[in-house]
C-alpha positions in Angstrom: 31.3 1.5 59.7 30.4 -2.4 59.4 27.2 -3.7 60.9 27.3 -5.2 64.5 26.3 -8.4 64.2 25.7 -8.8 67.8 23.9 -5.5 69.2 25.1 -4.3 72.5 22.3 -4.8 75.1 22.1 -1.6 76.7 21.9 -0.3 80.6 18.7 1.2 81.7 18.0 4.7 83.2 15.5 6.3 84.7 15.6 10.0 84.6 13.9 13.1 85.7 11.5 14.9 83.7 9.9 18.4 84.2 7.6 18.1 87.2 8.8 15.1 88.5 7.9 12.6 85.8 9.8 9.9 85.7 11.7 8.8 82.0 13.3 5.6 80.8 16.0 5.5 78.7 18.9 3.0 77.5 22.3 3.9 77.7 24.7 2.0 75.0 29.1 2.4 74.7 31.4 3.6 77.1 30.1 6.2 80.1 33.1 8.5 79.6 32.8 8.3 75.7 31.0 11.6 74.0 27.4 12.0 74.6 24.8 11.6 72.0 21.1 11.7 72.9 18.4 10.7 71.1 15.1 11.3 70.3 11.8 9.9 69.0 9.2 11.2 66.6 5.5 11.3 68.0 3.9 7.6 69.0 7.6 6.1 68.3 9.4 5.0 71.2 13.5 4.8 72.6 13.8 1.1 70.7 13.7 3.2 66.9 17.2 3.8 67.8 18.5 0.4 69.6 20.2 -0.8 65.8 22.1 2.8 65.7 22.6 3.5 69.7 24.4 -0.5 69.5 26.6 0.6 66.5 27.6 4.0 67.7 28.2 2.4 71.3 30.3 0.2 69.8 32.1 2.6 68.3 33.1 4.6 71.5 30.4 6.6 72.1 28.0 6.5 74.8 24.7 7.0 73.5 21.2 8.1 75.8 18.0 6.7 73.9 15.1 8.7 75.4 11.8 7.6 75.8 9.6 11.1 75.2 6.7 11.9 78.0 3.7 9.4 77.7 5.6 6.9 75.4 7.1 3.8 76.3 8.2 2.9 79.5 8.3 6.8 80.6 5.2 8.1 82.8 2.2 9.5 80.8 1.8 13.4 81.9 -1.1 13.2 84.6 -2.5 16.5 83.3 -2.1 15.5 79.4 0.8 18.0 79.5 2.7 17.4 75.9 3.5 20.6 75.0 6.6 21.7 72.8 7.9 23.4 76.0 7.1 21.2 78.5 9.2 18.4 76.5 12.1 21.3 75.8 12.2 21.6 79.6 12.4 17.5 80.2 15.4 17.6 77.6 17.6 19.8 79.7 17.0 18.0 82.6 17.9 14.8 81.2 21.4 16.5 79.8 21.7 18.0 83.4 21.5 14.4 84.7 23.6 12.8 82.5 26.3 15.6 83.2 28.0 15.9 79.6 27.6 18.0 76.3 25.8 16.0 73.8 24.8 15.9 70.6 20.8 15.7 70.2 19.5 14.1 67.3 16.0 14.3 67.1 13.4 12.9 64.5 10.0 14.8 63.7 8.7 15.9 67.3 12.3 15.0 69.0 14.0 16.9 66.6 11.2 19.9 67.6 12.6 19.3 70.7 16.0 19.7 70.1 15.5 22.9 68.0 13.7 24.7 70.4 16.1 23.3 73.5 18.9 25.1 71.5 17.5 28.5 72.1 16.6 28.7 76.2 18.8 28.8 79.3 20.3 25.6 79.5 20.6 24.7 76.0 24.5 25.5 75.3 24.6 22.0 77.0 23.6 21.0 73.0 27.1 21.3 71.2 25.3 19.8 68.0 21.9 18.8 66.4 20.9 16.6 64.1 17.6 16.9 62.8 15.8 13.6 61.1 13.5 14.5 58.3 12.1 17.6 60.3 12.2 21.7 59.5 10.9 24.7 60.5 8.0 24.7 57.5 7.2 21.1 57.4 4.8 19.9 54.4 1.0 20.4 55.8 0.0 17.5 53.6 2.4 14.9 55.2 2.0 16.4 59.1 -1.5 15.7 58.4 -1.4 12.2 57.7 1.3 11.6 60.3 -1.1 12.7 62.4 -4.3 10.7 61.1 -2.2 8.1 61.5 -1.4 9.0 65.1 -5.0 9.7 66.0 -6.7 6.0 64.4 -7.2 2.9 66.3 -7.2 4.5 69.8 -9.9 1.0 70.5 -6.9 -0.9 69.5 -6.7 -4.1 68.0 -7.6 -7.3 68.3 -4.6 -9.2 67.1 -0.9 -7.9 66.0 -1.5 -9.4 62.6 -4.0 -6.2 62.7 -2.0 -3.6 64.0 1.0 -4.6 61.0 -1.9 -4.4 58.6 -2.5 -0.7 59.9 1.7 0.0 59.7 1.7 -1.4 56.6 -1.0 0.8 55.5 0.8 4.0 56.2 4.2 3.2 55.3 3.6 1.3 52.0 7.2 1.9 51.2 8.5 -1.1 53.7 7.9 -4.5 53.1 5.6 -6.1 55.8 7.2 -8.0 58.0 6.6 -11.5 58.3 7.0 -11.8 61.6 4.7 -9.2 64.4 7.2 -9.2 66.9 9.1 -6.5 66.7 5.6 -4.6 67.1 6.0 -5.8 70.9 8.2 -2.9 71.7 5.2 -0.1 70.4 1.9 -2.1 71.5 0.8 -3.2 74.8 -1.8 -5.8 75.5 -4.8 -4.6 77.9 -8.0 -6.7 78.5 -7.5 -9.4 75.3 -6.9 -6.0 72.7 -3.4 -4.7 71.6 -2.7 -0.7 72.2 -0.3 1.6 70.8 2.2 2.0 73.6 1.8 5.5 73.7 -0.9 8.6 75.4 -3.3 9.7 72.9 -3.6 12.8 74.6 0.0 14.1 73.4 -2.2 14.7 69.9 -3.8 17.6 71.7 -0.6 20.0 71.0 0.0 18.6 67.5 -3.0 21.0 66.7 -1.6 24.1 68.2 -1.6 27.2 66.1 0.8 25.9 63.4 1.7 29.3 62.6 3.0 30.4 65.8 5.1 26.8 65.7 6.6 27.7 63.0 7.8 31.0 64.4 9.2 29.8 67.2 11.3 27.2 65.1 12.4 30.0 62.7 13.3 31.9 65.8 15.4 28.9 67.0 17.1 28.2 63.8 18.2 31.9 63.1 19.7 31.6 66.2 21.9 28.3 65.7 25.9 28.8 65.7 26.4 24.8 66.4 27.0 22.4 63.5 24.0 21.3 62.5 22.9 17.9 60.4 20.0 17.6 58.5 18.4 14.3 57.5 15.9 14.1 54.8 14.8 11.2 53.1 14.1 11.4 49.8 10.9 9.8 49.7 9.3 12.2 52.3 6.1 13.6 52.4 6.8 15.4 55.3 9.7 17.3 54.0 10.4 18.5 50.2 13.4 19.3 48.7 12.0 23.2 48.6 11.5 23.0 52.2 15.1 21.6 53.6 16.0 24.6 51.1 14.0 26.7 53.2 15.8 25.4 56.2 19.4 25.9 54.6 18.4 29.7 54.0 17.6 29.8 58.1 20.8 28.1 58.8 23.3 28.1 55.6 25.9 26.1 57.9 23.4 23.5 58.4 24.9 20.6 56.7 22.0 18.0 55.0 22.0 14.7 53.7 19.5 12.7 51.7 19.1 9.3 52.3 17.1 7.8 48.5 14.3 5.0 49.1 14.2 6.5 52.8 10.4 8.4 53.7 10.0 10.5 56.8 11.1 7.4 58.6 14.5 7.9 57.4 16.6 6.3 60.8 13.9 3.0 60.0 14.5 3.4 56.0 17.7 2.9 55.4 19.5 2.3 58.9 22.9 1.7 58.1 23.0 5.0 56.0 22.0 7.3 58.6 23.4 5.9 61.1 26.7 6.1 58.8 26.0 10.1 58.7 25.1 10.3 62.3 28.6 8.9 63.1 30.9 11.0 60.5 28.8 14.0 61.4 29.6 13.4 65.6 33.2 13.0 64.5 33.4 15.8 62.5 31.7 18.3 65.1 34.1 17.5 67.6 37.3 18.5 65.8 
């Protein structure tokens, strides 16, 4: 597949989320093409995915890029209500709306999502699930720094040239940008200081017993009969070759590929490779 040189701009939609909350997305491709949804990691947003959702659109498909609860342009939970379940049940609502099958591909806490969607009432909607350098035993060392990460500079910044600093910082495997615009879609400014665009109170279930998290995603994946994708990339601290192993032993269908130079933000890494796999993989599943 050969890069678009001109992305598709996408149509907006605003969805329904559990308990009313209100949800952007962007829709990209053809309405009556076959659905793939999308989903962020933690303190990401929907535009992580605008570069793949154009290419795929153009391809034929119609691509959903979600914004999750309390990031972006969707509502921030009134009651601080993040939880794994809570976001499960906004998923199916969204694939109720949008009145297709899809394909989910999630990334770290969307692919969570998608897992553990796969396993209630309401989740055969999911006819396949691609997950984006997340498994069921995730590497304690690199959750905790994603974390860290997510938990710092909750005073903001003063400038973007800081907040770049502070990406740079945590994913010293990119080059820093030049130019601290594409930061505008992640940071809002309020009162002269720059703020992740994003609730900080969704950290409060990124804590949660971690063992009982992991049983209820080993639950899920002994359960899955879909195809399944697995992205890893190779430079991940978040997950190891021993633990995507791990997962294949859960789900020995699950299909995985391993994008090199990419870390756990494989889809930001190496773009045109996953969104290369993402594409073959939708193609294949629907034969």
């Amino acid at each position: 597949m050969s890069n678009a040189n001109n992305l598709l701009e996408p149509s907006r939609l605003r969805l329904r989320g559990w308990g009313g909350i209100e949800l952007a997305a962007d829709q990209f491709g053809p309405v009556d093409g076959p659905l793939v949804v999308f989903l962020h990691g933690g303190g990401q947003t929907r535009h992580s995915w605008k570069q793949t959702g154009a290419r795929l659109g153009a391809s034929g498909m119609r691509v959903v890029t979600l914004d999750a609860r309390g990031h972006g342009d969707s509502q921030w939970a009134p009651d601080r209500d993040y939880r794994r379940d809570t976001m499960v049940h906004d998923l199916l609502l969204v694939l109720e709306q949008l009145g297709a099958p899809a394909v989910v591909v999630g990334a770290s806490m969307g692919g969570v999502t998608g897992l553990l969607a796969t396993a209630v009432p309401g989740g055969e909607s999911i006819t396949a699930l691609v997950l984006v350098d997340i498994v069921t035993r995730p590497e304690p060392e690199g959750v905790a720094r994603v974390i860290d990460f997510l938990g710092k500079h909750r005073d903001g910044f003063d400038t973007l040239d800081q907040a770049a600093d502070a990406v740079a910082e945590y994913m010293p495997h990119r080059p820093r940008p030049k130019n601290t615009d594409g930061l505008l879609r992640n940071l809002r400014e309020r009162d002269g200081r720059w703020y992740w665009h994003w609730d900080p109170g969704m950290l409060g279930d990124r804590v949660a017993d971690a063992t009982a998290a992991t049983e209820q995603m080993e639950g899920a994946a002994r359960m899955l009969t879909i195809p399944v994708l697995l992205v890893r990339g190779m430079r991940s601290d978040v997950v190891s070759a021993e633990g995507a192993e791990a997962f294949q032993r859960l789900v020995p269908h699950a299909q995985l590929v391993e994008i090199g130079g990419a870390a756990h933000t494989a889809a930001g890494d190496d773009n045109d490779s996953f969104t290369d796999a993402v594409a073959k993989f939708v193609l294949e599943s629907r034969e």
